[in-house]
VMD Tcl script that draws the C-alpha trace (Angstrom):
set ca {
  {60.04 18.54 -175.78}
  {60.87 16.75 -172.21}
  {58.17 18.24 -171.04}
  {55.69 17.46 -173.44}
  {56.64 13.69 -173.61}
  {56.21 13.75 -169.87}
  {52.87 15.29 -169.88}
  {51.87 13.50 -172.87}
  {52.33 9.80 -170.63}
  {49.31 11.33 -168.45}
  {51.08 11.08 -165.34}
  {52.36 14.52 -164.61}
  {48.71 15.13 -163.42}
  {47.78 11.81 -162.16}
  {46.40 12.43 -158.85}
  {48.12 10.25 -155.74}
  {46.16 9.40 -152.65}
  {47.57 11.23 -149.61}
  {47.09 8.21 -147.64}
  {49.66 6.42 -149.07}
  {52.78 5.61 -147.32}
  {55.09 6.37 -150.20}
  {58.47 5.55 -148.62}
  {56.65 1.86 -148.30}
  {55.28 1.76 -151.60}
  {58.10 3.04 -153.42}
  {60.50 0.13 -151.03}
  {57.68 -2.44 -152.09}
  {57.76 -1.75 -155.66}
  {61.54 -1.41 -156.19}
  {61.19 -5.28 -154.47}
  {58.87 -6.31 -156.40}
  {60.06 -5.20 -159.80}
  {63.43 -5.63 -158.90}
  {64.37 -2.23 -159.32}
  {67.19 -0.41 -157.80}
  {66.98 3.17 -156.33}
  {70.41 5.63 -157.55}
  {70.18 8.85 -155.86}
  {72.50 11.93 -156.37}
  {73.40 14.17 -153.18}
  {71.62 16.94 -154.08}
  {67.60 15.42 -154.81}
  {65.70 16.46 -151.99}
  {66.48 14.36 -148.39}
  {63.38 12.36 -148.09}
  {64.79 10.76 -151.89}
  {67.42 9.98 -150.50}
  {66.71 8.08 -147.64}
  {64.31 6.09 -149.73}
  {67.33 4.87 -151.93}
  {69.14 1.86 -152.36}
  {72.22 4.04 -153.17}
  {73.35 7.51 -152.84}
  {76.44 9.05 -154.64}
  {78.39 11.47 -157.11}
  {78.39 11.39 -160.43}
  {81.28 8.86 -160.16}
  {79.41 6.29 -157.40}
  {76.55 6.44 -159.63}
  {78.25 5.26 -162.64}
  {80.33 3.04 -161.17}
  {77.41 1.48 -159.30}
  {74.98 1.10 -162.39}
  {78.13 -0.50 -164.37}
  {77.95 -3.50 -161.86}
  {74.03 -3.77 -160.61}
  {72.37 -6.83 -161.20}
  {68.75 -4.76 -161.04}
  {66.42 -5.49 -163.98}
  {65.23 -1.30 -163.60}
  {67.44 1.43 -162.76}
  {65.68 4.66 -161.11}
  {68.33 7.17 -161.80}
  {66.96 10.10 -159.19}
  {68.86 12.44 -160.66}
  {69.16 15.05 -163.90}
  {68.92 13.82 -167.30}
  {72.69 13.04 -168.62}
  {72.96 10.74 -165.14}
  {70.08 8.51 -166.53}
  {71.91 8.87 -169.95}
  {75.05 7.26 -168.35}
  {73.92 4.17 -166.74}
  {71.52 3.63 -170.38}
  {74.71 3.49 -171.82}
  {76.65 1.50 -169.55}
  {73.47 -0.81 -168.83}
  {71.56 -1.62 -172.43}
  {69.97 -4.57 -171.43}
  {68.55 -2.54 -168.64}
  {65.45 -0.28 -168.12}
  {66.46 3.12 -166.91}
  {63.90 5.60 -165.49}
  {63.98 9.25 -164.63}
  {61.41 10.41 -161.85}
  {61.45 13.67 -164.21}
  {62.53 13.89 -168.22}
  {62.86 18.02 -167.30}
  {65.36 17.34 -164.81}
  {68.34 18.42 -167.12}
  {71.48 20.20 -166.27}
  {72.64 23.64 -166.99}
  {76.35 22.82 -167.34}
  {75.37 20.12 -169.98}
  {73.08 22.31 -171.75}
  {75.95 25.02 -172.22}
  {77.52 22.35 -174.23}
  {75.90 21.42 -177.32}
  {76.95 18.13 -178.99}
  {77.21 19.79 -182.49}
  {78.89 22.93 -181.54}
  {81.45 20.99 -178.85}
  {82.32 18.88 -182.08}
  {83.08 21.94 -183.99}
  {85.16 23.05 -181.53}
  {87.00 19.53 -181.40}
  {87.20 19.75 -185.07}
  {89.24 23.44 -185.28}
  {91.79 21.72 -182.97}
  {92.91 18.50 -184.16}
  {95.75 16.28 -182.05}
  {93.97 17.30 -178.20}
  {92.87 14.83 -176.29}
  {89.45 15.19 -175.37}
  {88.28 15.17 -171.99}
  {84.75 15.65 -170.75}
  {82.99 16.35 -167.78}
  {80.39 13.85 -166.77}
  {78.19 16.69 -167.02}
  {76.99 16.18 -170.47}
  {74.96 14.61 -172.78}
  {75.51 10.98 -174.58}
  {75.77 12.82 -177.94}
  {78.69 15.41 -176.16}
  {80.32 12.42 -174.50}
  {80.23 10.52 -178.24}
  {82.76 13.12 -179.13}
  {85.02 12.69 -176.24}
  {88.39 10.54 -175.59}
  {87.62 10.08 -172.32}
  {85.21 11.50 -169.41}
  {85.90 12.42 -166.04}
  {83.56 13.56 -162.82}
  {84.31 16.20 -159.95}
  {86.21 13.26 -157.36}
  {88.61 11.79 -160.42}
  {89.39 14.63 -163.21}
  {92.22 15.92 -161.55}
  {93.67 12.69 -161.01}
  {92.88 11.57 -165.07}
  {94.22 14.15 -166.26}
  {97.57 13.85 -164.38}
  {97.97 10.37 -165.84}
  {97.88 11.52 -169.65}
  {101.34 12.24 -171.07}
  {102.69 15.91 -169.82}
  {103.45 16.68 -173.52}
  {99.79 15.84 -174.74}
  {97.54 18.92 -175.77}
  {94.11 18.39 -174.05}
  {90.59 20.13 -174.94}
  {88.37 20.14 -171.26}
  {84.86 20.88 -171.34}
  {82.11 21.80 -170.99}
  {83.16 23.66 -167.29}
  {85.22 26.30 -167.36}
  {85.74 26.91 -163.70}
  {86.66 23.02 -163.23}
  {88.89 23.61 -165.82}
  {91.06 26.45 -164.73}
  {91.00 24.83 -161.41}
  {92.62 21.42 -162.87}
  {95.05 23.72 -165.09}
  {95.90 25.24 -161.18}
  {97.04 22.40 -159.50}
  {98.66 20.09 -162.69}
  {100.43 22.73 -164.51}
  {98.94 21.55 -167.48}
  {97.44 24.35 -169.97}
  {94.29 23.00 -171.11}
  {92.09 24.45 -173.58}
  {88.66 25.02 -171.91}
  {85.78 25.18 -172.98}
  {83.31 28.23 -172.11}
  {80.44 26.52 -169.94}
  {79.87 26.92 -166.03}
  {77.25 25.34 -163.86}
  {74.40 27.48 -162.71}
  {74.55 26.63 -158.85}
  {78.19 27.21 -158.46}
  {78.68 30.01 -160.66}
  {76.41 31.99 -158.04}
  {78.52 31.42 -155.08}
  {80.60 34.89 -154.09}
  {83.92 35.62 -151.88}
  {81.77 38.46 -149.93}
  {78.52 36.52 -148.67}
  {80.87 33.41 -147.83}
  {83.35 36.19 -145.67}
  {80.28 37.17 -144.34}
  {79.64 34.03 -143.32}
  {83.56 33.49 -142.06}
  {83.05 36.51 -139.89}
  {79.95 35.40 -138.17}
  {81.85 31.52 -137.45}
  {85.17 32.20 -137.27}
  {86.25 28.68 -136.56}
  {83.86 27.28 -139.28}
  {85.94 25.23 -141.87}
  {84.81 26.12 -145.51}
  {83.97 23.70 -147.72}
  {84.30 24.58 -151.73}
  {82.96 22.38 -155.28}
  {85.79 22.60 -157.59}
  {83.24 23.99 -159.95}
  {83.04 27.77 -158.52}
  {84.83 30.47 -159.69}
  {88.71 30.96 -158.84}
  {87.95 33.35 -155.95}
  {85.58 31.18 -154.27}
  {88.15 28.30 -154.75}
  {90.58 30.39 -152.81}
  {88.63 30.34 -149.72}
  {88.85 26.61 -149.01}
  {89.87 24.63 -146.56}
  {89.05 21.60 -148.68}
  {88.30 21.73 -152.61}
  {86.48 18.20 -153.32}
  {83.53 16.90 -155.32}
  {80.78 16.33 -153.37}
  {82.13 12.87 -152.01}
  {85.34 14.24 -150.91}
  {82.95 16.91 -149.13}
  {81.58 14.30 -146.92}
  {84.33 12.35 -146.39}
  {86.32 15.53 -144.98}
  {83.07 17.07 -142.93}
  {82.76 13.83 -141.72}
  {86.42 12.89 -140.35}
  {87.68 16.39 -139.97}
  {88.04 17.76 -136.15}
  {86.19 21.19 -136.77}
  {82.43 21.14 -135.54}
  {82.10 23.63 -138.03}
  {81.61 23.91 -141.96}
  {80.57 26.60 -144.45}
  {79.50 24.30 -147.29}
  {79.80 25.67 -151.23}
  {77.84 23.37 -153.21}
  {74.57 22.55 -153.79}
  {72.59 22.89 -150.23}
  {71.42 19.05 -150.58}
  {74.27 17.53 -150.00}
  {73.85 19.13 -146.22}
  {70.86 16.40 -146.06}
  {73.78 13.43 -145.56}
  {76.11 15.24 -143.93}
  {73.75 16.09 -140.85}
  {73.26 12.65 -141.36}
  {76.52 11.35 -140.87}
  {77.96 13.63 -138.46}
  {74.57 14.95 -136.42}
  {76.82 16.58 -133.68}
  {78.21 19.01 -136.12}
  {77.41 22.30 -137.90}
  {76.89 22.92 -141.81}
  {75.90 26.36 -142.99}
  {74.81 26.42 -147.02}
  {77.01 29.07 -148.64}
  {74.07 31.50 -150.07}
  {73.77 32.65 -153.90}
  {75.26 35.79 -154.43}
  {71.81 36.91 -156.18}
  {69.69 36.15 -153.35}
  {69.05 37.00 -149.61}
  {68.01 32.91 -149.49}
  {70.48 31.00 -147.34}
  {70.94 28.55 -149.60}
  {71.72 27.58 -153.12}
  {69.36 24.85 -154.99}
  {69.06 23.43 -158.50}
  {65.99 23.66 -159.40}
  {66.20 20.71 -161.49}
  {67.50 18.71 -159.16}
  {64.50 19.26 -156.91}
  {62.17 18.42 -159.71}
  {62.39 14.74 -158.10}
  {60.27 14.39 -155.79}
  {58.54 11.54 -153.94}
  {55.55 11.78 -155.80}
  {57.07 11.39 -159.27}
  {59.58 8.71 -158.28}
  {56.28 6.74 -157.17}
  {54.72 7.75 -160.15}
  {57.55 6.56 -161.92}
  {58.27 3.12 -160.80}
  {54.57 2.50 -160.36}
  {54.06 2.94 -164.70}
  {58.16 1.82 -164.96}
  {57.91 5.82 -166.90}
  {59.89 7.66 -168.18}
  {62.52 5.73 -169.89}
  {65.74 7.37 -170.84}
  {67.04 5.79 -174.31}
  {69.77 6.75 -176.15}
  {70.37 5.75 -179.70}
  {72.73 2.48 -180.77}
  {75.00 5.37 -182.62}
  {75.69 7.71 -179.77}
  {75.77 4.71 -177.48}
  {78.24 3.12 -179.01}
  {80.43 6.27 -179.40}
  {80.22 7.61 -176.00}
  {80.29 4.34 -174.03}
  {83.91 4.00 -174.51}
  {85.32 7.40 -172.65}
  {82.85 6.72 -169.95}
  {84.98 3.19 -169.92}
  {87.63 4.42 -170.09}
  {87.31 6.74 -167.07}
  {85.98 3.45 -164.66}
  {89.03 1.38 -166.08}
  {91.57 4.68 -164.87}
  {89.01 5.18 -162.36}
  {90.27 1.79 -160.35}
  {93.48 1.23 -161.47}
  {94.39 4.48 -159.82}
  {91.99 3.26 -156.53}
  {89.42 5.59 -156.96}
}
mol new
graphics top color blue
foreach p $ca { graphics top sphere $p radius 0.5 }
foreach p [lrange $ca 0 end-1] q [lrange $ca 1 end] { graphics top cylinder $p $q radius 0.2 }
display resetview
């Protein structure tokens, strides 16, 4: 359906003359309509550096809570454009690409997550960010990748809590509280590919890289850190860490800033375990490109709406995680 609404706007085939300067264009449009550029870590480089702002899941939301823009450009997948609809309604927010969704928030169906609520009443419900508005709608309170850890630690030790939709996030939170969480059974794609043999491989060939590890891999993978961090905390540490060094376990487009930030240093992508590729991409994520996110602010297409119901329902956990969110100094 994405992809049909998408096509159906006449722009997916629009053709774009290759003498435009699109970094310029897309600069003197977002000026001109004041529009402000959100980019996640892992859309391709030359997105980023065309962006007003680059960030996690958690920078992202927190930024869109508190722009002043009349658009949003959300470069980004799907449920990230959902968020900062909800948390901006007098806003327009576009998506460079309605197919860009998410695998993790696809494995979590709104109407089968609520069944699942449903069969165990008095848990507190906590979400990953990684989901769609009608998922979050059914959720006490959300969290990302740089803040679940610490959320979770600040609910009651007695209370019962449900955590979905990612399972490996979820044993990996139930590691290092104590806490016994029931999880739900969904995994991200990119992560979920990462193995303990091509990363020792890896080890063997720089012995004195540091290795770098997304709380969203499997246990194993988790085991072989140095540092365990969303994608944030992956910068921050490759960044102000003494090791020239790093074997990096998350999506290979975060590498983009970090050569960025710390040019005199080493990052090696962690490869799939499926794949003699040396790196590991989501293929959704790379569905924004430069062309579409001209495209897009040039026709102010596509929009992401959600409805007044599920707005209204899932706007407050997504509160509720910024107002936890800064009183703990996140």
């Amino acid at each position: 359906m994405l992809k049909t609404e998408w096509i159906e706007a006449g722009y997916a085939n629009e053709t774009v003359d290759p003498a435009i300067d699109l970094k310029a264009e897309i600069r003197r449009m977002a000026k001109e309509k004041n529009a402000v550029i959100m980019a996640h870590y892992y859309v391709p480089g030359e997105v980023q550096d065309v962006a007003d702002f680059i960030g996690d899941s958690l920078a992202l939301a927190q930024q869109a809570a508190k722009t002043d823009a009349d658009i949003i450009v959300l470069c980004g997948v799907h449920f990230m454009g959902e968020t900062a609809a909800i948390l901006c309604p007098d806003k327009k927010v576009l998506v460079p690409d309605l197919n860009a969704t998410c695998s993790l928030a696809e494995s979590c169906p709104a109407d089968r997550f609520a069944e699942f609520v449903a069969a165990h009443p008095g848990h507190t419900v906590v979400s990953y960010v990684n989901t769609t508005a009608a998922t979050k709608a059914v959720t006490d309170v959300v969290v990302t990748s740089s803040n679940a850890r610490q959320i979770v630690e600040s609910l009651p030790a007695e209370t019962p809590i449900i955590f979905g939709p990612d399972q490996n996030l979820g044993n990996y939170i139930n590691s290092v509280t104590g806490r016994n969480m029931l999880l739900w059974d969904g995994a991200c794609h990119v992560h979920a590919r990462f193995s303990v043999e091509k990363i020792l491989e890896l080890k063997c060939e720089h012995p004195y890289a540091k290795v770098l590890v997304h709380p969203e891999c499997k246990g194993p993978v988790v085991k072989l850190a140095d540092k365990v961090g969303s994608t944030a905390a992956l910068l921050k540490f490759a960044i102000n860490d003494q090791a020239d060094e790093f074997i990096v376990a998350t999506e290979s487009g975060i590498l983009h800033e970090m050569q960025k930030a710390a040019p005199q240093k080493t990052f090696i992508p962690a490869p799939p375990d499926d794949s003699t590729c040396m790196c590991n991409e989501c293929e959704y994520m790379k569905l924004v490109t430069m062309r579409k996110l001209y495209l897009c602010l040039k026709h102010e297409w596509p929009v992401v709406s959600v409805s007044p119901e599920v707005a209204e329902k899932a706007v407050r956990p997504i509160n509720k995680m910024l107002e936890i969110s800064a009183q703990l100094g996140i």
